[in-house]
PABAVO-188665 format. One record per residue (C-alpha): residue number from 1; residue in three letters; y, x, z. Coordinates in pm, whole numbers. Example, Ala and Ser with C-alpha at 12.3 -4.5 7.8 and 13.67 -1.06 7.14 Angstrom:
2
+-----+--------+--------+--------+--------+
| num | residu |     c2 |     c1 |     c3 |
+-----+--------+--------+--------+--------+
|   1 |    Ala |   -450 |   1230 |    780 |
|   2 |    Ser |   -106 |   1367 |    714 |
+-----+--------+--------+--------+--------+
REM end
This chain:
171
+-----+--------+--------+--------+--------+
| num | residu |     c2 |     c1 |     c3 |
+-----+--------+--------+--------+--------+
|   1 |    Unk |  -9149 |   1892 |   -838 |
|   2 |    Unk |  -8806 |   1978 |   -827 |
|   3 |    Unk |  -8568 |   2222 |  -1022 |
|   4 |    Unk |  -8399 |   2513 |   -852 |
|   5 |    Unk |  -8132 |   2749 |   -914 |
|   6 |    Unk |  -8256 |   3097 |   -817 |
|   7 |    Unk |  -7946 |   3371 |   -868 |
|   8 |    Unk |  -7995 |   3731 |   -731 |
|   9 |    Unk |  -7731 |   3985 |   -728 |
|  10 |    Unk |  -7773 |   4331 |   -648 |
|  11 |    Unk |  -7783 |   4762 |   -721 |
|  12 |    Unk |  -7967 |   4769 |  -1057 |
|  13 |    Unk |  -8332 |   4988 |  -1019 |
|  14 |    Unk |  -8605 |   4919 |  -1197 |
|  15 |    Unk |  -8875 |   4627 |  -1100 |
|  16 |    Unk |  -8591 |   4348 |   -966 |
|  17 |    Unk |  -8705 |   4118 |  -1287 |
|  18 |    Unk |  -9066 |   4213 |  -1216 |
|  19 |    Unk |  -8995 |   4162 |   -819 |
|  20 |    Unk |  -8844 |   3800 |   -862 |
|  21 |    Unk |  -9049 |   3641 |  -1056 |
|  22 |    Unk |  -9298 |   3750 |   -937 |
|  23 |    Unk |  -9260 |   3547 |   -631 |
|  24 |    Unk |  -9172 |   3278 |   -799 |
|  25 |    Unk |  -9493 |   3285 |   -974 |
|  26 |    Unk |  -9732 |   3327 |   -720 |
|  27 |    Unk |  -9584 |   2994 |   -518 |
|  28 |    Unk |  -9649 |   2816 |   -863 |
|  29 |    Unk |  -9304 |   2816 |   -989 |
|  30 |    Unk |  -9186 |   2765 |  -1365 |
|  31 |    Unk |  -8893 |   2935 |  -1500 |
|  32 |    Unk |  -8723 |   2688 |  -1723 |
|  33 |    Unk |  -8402 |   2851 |  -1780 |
|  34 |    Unk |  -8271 |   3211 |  -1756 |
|  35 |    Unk |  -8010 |   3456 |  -1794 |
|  36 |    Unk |  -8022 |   3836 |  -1651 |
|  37 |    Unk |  -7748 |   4068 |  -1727 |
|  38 |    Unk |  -7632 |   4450 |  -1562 |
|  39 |    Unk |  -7272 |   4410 |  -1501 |
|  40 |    Unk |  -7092 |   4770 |  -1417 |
|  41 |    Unk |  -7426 |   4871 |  -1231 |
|  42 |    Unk |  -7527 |   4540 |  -1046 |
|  43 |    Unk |  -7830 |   4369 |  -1178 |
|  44 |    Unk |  -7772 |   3986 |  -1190 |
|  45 |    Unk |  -8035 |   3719 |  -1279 |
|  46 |    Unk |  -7988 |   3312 |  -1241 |
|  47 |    Unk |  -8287 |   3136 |  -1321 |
|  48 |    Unk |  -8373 |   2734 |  -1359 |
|  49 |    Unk |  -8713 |   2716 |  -1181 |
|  50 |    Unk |  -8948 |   2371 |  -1163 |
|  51 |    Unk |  -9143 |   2383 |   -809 |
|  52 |    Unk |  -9266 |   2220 |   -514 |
|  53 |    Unk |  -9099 |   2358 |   -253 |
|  54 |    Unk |  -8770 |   2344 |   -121 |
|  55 |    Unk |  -8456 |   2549 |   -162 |
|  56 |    Unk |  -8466 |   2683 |    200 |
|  57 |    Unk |  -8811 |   2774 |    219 |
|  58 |    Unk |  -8810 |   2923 |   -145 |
|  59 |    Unk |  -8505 |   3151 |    -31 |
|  60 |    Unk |  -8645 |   3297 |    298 |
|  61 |    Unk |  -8923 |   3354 |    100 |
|  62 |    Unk |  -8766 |   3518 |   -164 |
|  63 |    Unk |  -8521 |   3666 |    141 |
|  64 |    Unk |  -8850 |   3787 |    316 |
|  65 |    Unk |  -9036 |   3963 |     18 |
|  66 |    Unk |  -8782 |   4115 |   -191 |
|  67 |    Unk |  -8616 |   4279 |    134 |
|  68 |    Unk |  -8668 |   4623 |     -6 |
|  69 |    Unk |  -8380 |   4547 |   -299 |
|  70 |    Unk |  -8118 |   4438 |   -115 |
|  71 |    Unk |  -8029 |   4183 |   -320 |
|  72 |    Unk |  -7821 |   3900 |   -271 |
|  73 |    Unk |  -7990 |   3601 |   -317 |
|  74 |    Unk |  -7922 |   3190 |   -345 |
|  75 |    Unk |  -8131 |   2894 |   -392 |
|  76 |    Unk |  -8035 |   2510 |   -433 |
|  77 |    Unk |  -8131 |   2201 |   -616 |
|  78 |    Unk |  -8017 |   2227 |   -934 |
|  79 |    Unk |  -7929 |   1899 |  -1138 |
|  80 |    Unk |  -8016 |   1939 |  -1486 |
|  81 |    Unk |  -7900 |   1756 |  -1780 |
|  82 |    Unk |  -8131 |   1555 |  -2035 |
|  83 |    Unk |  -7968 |   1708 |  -2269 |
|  84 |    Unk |  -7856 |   2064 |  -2334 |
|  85 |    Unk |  -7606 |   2129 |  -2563 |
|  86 |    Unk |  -7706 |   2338 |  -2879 |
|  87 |    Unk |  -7425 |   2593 |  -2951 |
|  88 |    Unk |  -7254 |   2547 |  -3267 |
|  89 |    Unk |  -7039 |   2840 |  -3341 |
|  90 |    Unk |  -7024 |   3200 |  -3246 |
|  91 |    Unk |  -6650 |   3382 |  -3126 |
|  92 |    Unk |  -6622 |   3737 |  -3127 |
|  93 |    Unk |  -6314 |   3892 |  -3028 |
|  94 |    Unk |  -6204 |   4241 |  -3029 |
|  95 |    Unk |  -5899 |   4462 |  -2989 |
|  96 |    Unk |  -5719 |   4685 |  -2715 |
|  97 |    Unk |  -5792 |   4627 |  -2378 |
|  98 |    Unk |  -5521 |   4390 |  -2159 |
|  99 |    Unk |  -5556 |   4099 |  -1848 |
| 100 |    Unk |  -5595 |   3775 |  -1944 |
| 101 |    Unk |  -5805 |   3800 |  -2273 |
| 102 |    Unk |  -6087 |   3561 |  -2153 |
| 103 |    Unk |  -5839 |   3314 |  -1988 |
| 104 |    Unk |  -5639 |   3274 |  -2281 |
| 105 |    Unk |  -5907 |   3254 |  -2528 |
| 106 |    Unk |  -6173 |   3025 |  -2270 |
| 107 |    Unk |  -5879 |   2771 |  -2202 |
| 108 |    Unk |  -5798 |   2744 |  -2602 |
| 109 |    Unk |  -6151 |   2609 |  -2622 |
| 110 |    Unk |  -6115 |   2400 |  -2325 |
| 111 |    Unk |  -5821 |   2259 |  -2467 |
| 112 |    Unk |  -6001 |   2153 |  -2750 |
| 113 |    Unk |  -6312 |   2015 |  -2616 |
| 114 |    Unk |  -6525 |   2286 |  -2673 |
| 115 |    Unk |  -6806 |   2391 |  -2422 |
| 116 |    Unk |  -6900 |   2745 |  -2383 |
| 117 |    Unk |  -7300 |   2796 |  -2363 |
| 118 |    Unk |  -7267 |   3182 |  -2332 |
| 119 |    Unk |  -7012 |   3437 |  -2307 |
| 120 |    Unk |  -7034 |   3809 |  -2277 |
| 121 |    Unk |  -6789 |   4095 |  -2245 |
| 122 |    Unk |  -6749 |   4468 |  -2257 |
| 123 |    Unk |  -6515 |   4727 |  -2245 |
| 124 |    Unk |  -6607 |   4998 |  -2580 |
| 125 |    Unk |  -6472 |   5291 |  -2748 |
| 126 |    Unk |  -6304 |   5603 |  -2576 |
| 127 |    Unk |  -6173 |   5592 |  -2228 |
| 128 |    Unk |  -5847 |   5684 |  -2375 |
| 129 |    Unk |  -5836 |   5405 |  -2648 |
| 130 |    Unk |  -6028 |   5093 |  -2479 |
| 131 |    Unk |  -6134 |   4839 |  -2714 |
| 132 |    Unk |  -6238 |   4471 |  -2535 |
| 133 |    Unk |  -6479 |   4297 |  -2732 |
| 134 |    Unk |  -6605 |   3947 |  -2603 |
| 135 |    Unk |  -6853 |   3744 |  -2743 |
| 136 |    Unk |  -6891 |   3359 |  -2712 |
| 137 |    Unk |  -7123 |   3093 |  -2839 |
| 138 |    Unk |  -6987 |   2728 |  -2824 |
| 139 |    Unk |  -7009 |   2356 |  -2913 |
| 140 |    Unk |  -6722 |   2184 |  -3016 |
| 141 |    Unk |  -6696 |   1869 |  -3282 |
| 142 |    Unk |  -6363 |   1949 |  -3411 |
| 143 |    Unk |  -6402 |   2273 |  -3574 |
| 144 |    Unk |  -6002 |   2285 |  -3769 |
| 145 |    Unk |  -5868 |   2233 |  -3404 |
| 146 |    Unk |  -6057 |   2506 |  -3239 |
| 147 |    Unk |  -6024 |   2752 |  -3523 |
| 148 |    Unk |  -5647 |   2647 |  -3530 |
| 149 |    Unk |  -5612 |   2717 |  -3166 |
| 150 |    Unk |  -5853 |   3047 |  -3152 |
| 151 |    Unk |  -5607 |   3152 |  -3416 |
| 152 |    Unk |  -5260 |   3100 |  -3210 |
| 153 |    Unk |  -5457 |   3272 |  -2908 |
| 154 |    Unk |  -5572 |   3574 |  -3039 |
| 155 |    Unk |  -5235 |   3623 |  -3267 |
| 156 |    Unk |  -5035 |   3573 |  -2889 |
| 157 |    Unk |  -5298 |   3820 |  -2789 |
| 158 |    Unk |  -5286 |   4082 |  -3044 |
| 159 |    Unk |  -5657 |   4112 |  -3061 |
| 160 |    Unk |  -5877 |   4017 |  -3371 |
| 161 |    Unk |  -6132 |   3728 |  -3405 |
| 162 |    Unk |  -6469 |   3634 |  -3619 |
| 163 |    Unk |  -6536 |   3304 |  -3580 |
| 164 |    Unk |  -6869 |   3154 |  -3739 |
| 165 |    Unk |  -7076 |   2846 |  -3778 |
| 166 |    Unk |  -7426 |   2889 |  -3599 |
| 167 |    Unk |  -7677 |   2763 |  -3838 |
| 168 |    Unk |  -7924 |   2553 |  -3588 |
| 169 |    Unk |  -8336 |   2522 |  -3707 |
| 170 |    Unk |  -8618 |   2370 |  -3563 |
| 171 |    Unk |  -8925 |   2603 |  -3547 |
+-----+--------+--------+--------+--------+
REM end
């Protein structure tokens, strides 16, 4: 067996979740890994999946059955780590709407070693008086540098920031 990315991209409708895996399924795949978001009307899902067959047969499978969506879809060999990386803090950032929010705030983390796990974003409040609000959860060692550095970002930025330590259990 082999993991594979799967990522579709297309017009959200009802049934694409439903529709994908469902193929996956019946050839005896196992979803391992997955995130599925709408972003501004466009449904997109990337899934880790353990299986026996190979990328290109998967995807003109996938190509062949799903036709009806018009989706957008890719399949490879994924490599996967042994280890995943638990995330260790939670960002949020909020404030009035401007380019170059997530650049400046991502590459203050990256600056400081930290690795982003998951990041979302969205645009709030009245169309007249946009608020951006971005949410991140991270791993990082060095927590004074990174809150240091989150800091000078979001002051350059004008925007306000939570920052938090993610409390991690075992169940």
């Amino acid at each position: 067996m082999s993991v594979l990315a799967v990522t579709a991209i297309g017009k959200d409708r009802p049934g694409l979740v439903a529709a994908v895996t469902g193929v996956l399924h019946a050839r005896g795949g196992n979803i391992e890994d997955s995130a599925m978001t709408i972003l501004g009307g466009h449904f997109a899902i990337v899934l880790l999946v353990t299986t026996d067959d190979e990328p290109e047969h998967l995807d003109s499978l996938l190509h062949a059955q799903l036709a009806t969506f018009g989706l957008t879809i890719s399949v490879s060999h994924a490599a996967v780590p042994a280890t995943t990386l638990a995330s260790t803090h939670l960002l949020s950032v909020y404030g009035s709407d401007k380019p170059g929010i997530v650049a400046t705030v991502t590459k203050a983390l990256a600056d400081n070693g930290a690795n982003i796990v998951d990041l979302e974003t969205q645009i709030v409040g009245q169309p007249d008086e946009p608020v951006y609000a971005m949410v991140l959860e991270f791993s990082c060692t060095d927590e004074a540098a990174i809150s240091k550095a989150i800091t000078h970002a979001c002051s350059a930025l004008g925007v306000d920031h939570t920052l938090r330590n993610i409390a991690t259990e075992t169940y």
